[in-house]
PADRENMAR-58454 format. One line per field, with one value per residue (C-alpha): residue number from 1; y, x, z; residue in one letter. Coordinates in steps of 0.1 Angstrom, whole numbers. Each point is the difference from the previous one (the first is absolute). Layout:
! PADRENMAR-58454
k: NUM;...
Y: Y;...
X: X;...
Z: Z;...
r: A;...
***
This chain:
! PADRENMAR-58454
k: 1;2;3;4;5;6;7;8;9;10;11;12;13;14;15;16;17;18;19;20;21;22;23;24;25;26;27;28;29;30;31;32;33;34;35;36;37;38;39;40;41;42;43;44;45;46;47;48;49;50;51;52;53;54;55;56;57;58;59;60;61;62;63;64;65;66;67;68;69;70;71;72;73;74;75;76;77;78;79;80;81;82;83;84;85;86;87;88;89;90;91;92;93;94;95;96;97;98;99;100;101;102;103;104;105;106;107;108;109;110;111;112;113;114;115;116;117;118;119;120;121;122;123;124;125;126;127;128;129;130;131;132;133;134;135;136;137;138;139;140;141;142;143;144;145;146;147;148;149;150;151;152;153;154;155;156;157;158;159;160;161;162;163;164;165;166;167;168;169;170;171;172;173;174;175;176;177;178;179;180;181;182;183;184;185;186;187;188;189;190;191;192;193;194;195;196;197;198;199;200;201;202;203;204;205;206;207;208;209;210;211;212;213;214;215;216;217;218;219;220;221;222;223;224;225;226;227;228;229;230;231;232;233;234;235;236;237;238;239;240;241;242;243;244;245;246;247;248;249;250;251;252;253;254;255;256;257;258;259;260;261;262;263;264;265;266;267;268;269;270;271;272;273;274;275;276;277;278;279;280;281;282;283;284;285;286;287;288;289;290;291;292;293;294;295;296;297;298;299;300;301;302;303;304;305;306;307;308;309;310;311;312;313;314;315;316;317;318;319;320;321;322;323;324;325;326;327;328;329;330;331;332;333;334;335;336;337;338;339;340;341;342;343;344;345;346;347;348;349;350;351;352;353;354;355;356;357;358;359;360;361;362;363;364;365;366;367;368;369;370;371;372;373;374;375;376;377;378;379;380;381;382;383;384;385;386;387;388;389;390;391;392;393;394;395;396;397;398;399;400;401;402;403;404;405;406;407;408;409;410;411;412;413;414;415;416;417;418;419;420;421;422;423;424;425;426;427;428;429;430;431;432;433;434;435;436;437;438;439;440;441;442;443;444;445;446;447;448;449;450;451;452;453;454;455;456;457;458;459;460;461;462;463;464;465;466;467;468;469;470;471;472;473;474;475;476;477;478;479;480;481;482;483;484;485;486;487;488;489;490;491;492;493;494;495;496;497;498;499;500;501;502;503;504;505;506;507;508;509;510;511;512;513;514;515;516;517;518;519;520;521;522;523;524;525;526;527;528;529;530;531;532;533;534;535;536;537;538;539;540;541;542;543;544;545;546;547;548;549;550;551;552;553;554;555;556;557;558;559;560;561;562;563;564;565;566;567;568;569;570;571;572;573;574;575;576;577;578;579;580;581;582;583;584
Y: 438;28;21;-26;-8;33;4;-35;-3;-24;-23;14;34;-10;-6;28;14;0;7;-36;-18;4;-27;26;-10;34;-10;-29;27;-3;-37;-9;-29;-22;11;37;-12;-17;4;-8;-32;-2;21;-29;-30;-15;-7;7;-29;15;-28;-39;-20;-36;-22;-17;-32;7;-16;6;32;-10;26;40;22;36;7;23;33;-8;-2;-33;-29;-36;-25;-40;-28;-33;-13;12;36;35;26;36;26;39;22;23;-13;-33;-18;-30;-1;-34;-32;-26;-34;10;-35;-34;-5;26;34;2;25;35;25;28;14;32;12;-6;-20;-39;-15;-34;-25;-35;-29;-33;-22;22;15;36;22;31;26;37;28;-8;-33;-20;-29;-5;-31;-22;-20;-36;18;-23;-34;13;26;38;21;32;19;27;22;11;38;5;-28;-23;-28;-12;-25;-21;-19;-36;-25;-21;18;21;32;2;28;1;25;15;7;-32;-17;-24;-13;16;-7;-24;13;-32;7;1;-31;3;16;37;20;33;21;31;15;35;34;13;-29;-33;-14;-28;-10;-29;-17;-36;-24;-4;29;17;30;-2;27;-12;13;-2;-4;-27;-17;2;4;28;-4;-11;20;-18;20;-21;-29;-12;-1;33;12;29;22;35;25;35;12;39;-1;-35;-4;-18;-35;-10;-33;-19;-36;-20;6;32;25;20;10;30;-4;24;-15;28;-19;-34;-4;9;36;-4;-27;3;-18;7;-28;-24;-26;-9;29;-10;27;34;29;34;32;14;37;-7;-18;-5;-10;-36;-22;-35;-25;-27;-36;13;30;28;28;20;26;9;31;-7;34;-3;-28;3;-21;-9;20;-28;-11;23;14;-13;13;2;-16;29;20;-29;1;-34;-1;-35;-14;17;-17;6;28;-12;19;1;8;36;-7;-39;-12;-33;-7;8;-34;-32;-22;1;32;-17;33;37;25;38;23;18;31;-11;5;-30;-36;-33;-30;-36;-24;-37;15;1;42;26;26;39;24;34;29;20;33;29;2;-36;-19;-26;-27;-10;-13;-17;-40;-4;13;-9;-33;-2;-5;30;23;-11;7;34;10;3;-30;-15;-34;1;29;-17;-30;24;19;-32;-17;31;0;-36;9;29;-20;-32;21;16;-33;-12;32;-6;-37;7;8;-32;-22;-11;-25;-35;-9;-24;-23;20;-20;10;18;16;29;1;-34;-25;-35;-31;-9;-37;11;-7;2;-23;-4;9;34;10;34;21;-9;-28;-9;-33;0;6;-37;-4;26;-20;-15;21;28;34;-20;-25;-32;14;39;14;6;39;0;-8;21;36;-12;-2;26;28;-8;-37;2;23;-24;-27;21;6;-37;-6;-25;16;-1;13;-28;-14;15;-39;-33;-10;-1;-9;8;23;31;-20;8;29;-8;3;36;18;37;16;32;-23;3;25;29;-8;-35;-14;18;24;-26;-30;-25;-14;-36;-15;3;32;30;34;20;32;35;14;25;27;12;10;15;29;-3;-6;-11;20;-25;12;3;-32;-20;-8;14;30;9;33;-5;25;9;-9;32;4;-6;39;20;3;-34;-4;19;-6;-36;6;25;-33;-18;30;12;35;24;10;35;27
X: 107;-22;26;16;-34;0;36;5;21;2;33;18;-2;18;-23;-9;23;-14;18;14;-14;17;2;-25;-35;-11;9;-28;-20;20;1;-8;-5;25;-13;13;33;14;37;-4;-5;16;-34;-26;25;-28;19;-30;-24;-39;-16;-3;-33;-10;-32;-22;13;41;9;38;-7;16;-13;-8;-13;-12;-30;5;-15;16;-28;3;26;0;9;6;5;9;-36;-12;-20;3;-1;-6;17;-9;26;-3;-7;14;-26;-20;-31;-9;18;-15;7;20;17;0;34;32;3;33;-4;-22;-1;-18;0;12;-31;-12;-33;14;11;14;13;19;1;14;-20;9;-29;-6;-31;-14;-11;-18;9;-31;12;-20;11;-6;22;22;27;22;31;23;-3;29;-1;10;21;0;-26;1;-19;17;5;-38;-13;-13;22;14;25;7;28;-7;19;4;28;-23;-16;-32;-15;-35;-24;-20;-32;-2;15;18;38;19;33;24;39;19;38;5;15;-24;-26;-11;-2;-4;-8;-7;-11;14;-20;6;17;-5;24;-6;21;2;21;1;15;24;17;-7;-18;-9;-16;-30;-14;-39;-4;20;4;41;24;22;20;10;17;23;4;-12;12;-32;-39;-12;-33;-8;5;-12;3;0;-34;9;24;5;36;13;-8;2;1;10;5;8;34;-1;3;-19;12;-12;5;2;-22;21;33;-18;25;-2;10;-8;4;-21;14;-10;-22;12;-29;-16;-12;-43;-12;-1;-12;3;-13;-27;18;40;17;28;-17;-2;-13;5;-16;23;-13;10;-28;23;-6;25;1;27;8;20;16;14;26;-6;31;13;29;23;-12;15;-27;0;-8;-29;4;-10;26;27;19;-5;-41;-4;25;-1;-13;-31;-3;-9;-28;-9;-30;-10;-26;-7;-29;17;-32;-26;-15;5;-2;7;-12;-19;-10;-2;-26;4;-29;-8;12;33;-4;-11;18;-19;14;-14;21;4;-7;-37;-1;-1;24;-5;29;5;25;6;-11;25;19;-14;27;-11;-9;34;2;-36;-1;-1;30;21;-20;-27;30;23;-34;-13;34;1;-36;-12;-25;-21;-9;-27;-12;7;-26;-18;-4;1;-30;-18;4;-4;-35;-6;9;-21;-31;6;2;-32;-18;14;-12;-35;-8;14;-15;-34;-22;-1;-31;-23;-21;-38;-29;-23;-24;11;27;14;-4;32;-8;11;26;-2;-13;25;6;-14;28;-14;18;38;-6;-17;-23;-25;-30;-15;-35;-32;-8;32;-7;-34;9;33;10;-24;-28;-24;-17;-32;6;9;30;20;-6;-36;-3;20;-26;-32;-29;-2;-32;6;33;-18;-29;23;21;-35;-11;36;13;26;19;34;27;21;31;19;-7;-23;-42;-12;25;2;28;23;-3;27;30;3;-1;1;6;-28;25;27;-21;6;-25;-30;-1;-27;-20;-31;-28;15;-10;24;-3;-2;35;5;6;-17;22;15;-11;10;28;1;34;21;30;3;-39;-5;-36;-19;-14;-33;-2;-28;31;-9;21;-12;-1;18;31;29;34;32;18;31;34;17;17;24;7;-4;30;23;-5;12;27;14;-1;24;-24;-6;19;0;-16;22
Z: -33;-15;-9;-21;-18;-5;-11;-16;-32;-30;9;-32;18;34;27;26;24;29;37;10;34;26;34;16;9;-10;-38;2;-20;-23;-5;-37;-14;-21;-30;4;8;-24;7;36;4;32;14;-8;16;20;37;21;12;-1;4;1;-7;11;-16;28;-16;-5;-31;-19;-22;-38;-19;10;-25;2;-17;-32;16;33;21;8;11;-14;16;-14;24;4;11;-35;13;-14;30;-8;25;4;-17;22;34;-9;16;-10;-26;-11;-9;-29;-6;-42;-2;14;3;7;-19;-16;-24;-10;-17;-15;-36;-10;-10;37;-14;12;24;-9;32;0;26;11;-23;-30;-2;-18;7;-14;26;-9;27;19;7;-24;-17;-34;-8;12;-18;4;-17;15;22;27;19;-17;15;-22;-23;-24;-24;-33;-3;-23;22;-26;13;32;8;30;20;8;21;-28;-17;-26;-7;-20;-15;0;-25;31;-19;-13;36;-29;2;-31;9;23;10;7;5;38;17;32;18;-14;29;-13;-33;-14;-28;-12;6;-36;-19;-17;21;30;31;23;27;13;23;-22;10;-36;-10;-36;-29;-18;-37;7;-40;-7;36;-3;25;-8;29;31;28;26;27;27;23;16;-12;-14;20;-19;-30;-13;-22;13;-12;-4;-26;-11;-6;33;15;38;4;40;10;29;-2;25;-31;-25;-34;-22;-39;-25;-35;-16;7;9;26;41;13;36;30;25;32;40;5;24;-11;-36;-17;-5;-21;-9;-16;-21;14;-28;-2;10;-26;27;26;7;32;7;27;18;10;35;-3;-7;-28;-15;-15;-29;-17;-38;2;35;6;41;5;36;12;-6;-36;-26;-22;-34;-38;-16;-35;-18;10;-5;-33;-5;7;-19;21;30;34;16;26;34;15;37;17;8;24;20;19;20;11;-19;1;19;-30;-36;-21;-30;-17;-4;-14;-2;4;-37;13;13;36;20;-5;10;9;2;20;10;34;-8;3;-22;5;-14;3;-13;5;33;6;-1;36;10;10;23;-28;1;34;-4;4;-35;-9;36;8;30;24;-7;-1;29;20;-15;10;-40;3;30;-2;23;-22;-32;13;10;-32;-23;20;-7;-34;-6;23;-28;-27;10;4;-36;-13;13;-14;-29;-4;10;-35;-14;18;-12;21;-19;-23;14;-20;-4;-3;-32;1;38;-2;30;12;3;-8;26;4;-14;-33;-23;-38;-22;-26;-30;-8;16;4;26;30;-8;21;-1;-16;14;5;19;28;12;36;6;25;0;-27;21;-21;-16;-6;-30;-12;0;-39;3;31;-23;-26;15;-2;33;9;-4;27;23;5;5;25;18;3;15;-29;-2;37;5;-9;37;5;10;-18;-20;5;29;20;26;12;26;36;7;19;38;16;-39;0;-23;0;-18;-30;-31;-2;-17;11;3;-19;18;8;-1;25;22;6;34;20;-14;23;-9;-24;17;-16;-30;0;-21;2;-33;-6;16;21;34;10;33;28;11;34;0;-7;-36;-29;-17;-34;3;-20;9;-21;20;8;-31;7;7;-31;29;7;-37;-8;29;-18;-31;18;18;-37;-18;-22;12;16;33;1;12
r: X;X;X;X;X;X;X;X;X;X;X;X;X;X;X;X;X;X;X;X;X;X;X;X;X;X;X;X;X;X;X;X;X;X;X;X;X;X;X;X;X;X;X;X;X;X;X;X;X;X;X;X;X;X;X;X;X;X;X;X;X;X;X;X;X;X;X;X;X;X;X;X;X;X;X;X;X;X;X;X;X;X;X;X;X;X;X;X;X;X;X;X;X;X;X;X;X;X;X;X;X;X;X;X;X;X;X;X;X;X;X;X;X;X;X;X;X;X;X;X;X;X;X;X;X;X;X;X;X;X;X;X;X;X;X;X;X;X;X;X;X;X;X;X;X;X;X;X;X;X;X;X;X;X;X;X;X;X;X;X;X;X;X;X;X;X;X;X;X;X;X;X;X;X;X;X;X;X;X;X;X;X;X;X;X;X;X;X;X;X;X;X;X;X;X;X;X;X;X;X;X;X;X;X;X;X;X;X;X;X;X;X;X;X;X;X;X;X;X;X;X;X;X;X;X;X;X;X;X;X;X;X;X;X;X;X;X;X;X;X;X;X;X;X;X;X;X;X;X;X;X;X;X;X;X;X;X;X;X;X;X;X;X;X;X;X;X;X;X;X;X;X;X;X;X;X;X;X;X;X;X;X;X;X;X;X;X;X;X;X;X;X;X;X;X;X;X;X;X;X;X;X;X;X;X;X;X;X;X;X;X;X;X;X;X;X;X;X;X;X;X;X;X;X;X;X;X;X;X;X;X;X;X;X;X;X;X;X;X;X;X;X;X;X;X;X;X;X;X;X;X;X;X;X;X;X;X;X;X;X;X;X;X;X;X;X;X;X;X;X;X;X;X;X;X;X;X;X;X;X;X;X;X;X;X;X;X;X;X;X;X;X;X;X;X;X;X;X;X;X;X;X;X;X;X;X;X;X;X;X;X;X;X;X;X;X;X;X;X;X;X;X;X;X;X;X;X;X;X;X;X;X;X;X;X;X;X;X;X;X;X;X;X;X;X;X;X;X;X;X;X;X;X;X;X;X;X;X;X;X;X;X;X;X;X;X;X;X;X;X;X;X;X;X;X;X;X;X;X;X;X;X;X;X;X;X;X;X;X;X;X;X;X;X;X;X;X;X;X;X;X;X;X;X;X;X;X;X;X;X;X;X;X;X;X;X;X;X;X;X;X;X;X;X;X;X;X;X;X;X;X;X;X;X;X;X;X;X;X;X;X;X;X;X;X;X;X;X;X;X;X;X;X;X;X;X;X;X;X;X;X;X;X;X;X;X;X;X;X;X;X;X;X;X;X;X;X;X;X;X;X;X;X;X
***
């Protein structure tokens, strides 16, 4: 990797030569990433599973999005929450409530400032990369199933179930513009990285080209049998369009010839979504409705041995005419997921691939190490079954392992939501910080916001405030010297804790337990009324103190530090967890 920093090249010049990887592990060294191999895509194919991450509450994951620096993993799911996953350890960080209904759609601006997410109930909301929302939009009244930002990101236009695609000014959060021209549902749209040109596909098994300017449909491309799920423009270069349906295939078109060059066929179910790779223009992956990602190179045909290989339609003499050429898979993952793969992010620097699924996980995979070759024969590419009978997955283990995790991740999540959750505001009583009202006063109707407290005359005879004493207001307003001699001729005696005046604390039940009680209860000094037994002594014990006997029998006061857990034990702990090593 330092070497080509060093040695890097504009592309106009040819990239740098440098000695090609070998299936070695001693060549992980020289593992670089994507970036510095532009010509190889088949070295950034990622068939290697790193990683799979479950929420406390499993929900169907719609939407996965890496953050623009890549540091982070977003995650959109059915119940309406954005998750945020570690980049690097993939582990869990926090979880907020974004929408109240399903996320079907994000994403982020090119100039990596927005964040902009769709739901159920058609609802569009602004979001800053810290997660703060600064508006929220009814663009549509169904639910939308695709978003995107226009190539300077003034505008942005969504997909709705109801057979249009608005474009909205996104400073303004205003509707400029409604596309009407499909016959059903809009399941998917795109709008191009460089151009003034807009895509979209439906149930009406059309994918269509949009002007933005004057809202005209400048064409519409029949490739399909079956309801197109999801279109895209390949965001390098701009001049092809993947589009795949439910028909079991996936078509690339050329804008240049506005007709299809390449068939993409291997799937044995419908073809759910898919995706380009940020660096490759000919690398392509696509996620089945039976959980299977595949992964397709343009340049290389990978046909079976019994399927003759057929020709591209550049090289055809005929190119306008010529049939599409049938591309196969260079790389499958059978079993990458038990349900339906709803979508795909790549990590900014080409690397790591996220996948959300019906199946409630999120799935990261990247490529294998030079020389490893075992990730073929693991149980998501062979199935649980065929790994466990060739020894390349336990499932006692794989319990094992996943109920730690899930342990791991559970107590991330609960670190993560201590800072989100505030205790509720109680009612004060004026003129007393600190002091919660009772709990029958009510408000009085006169205003519809905020906490109201009955007036002063209303809190004569109630819970806490005895017939004849003043009031709290009078009480915060009254003179020092005027409350202490009051507190010293005993007018002013310590309101009961049940009922109103006059009566007294109940008897306590049969054989009470004083120990039962929380600490501090009751407070020092208080008399105990008859039936009572004598409250035990104090303890003194905190986290991590022990507190001495003396030998009279009574407890001390000598408070001692519990003796630390070993560095020893410490680290044959986090040995047992993989995170370290053991030392050799």
């Amino acid at each position: 990797m330092v070497q080509w920093m060093r040695h890097r090249r504009p592309r106009y010049k040819g990239g740098f030569m440098m000695e090609a990887e070998r299936p070695s592990a001693s060549y992980v060294v020289d593992m670089l990433s994507p970036a510095a191999r532009l010509d190889k895509a088949v070295d950034t194919i990622p068939a290697k599973h790193i990683h799979q991450s479950w929420n406390k509450n499993r929900h169907p994951i719609n939407i996965v999005r890496w953050t623009p620096d890549g540091r982070r993993c977003l995650t959109g799911s059915s119940s309406g929450e954005f998750t945020l996953w570690n980049g690097m350890a993939f582990n869990f960080e926090t979880i907020m409530q974004a929408h109240d209904s399903a996320i079907r759609a994000a994403a982020y601006s090119h100039s990596e400032d927005w964040l902009i997410s769709a739901d159920q109930d058609g609802v569009v909301k602004y979001w800053q990369p810290n997660f703060n929302n600064v508006k929220a939009i009814q663009a549509h009244s169904d639910p939308i199933r695709d978003i995107a930002f226009s190539p300077n990101d003034a505008k942005f236009i969504t997909a709705c179930d109801d057979a249009t695609l608005k474009i909205f000014d996104f400073a303004a959060g205003i509707e400029e513009s409604t596309l009407t021209g499909h016959n059903w549902d809009a399941k998917s749209v795109d709008w191009h990285p460089t151009k003034g040109l807009i895509v979209s596909g439906s149930k009406d098994h059309q994918v269509k080209l949009w002007d933005p300017r004057t809202g005209r449909c400048l064409t519409s491309l029949h490739g399909h049998k079956n309801t197109v799920a999801r279109t895209a423009f390949e965001p390098t270069r701009g001049q092809l369009l993947a589009t795949c349906a439910r028909d079991q295939t996936a078509r690339v078109f050329d804008l240049r010839m506005m007709r299809d060059v390449c068939l993409l066929r291997g799937h044995e179910k419908d073809i759910s979504t898919l995706t380009w790779h940020p660096f490759h223009t000919s690398l392509l992956t696509t996620g089945g409705s039976d959980g299977s990602i595949f992964h397709y190179l343009l340049d290389e045909p990978n046909s079976p041995p019994d399927v003759i290989p057929s020709m591209p339609a550049y090289d055809h003499p005929d190119p306008i005419n010529a049939p599409a050429q049938t591309i196969y898979p260079a790389h499958r993952i059978q079993y990458a997921h038990e349900f339906a793969v709803w979508s795909f992010s790549w990590h900014p620097l080409g690397h790591i691939l996220a996948s959300g699924s019906n199946d409630r996980a999120t799935h990261f995979w990247t490529r294998p190490r030079p020389g490893d070759t075992k990730y073929s024969s693991d149980e998501w590419h062979v199935g649980k079954a065929a790994a466990e009978a060739q020894g390349t997955w336990d499932r006692r283990g794989a319990r094992r392992s996943m109920r730690e995790e899930e342990e791991q991740e559970l107590e991330d999540e609960v670190e993560g939501l201590v800072d989100q959750k505030m205790p509720a505001k109680q009612p004060i009583l004026p003129g007393l910080p600190g002091l919660t009202a009772a709990p029958n006063i009510t408000r009085d109707g006169t205003s519809t916001g905020g906490a109201q407290i009955r007036q002063q005359s209303q809190l004569h005879g109630m819970v806490g405030f005895p017939s004849g004493l003043a009031p709290p207001n009078s009480i915060a307003k009254m003179d020092p010297s005027e409350f202490a001699a009051l507190m010293a001729e005993g007018k002013l005696p310590a309101p009961p804790p049940f009922g109103g005046p006059g009566q007294g604390i109940p008897p306590p039940p049969p054989n009470f337990d004083f120990s039962k009680l929380p600490p501090g209860m009751p407070p020092p000094g208080f008399p105990l009324p008859p039936g009572f037994s004598p409250m035990p002594p104090p303890s003194v014990n905190g986290p991590g103190l022990q507190t001495t006997v003396n030998d009279s029998g009574g407890a001390g006061s000598i408070r001692r530090r519990a003796p630390l857990p070993s560095q020893q034990e410490s680290l044959m702990m986090e040995q047992r967890q993989g995170k370290y090593r053991i030392a050799r």
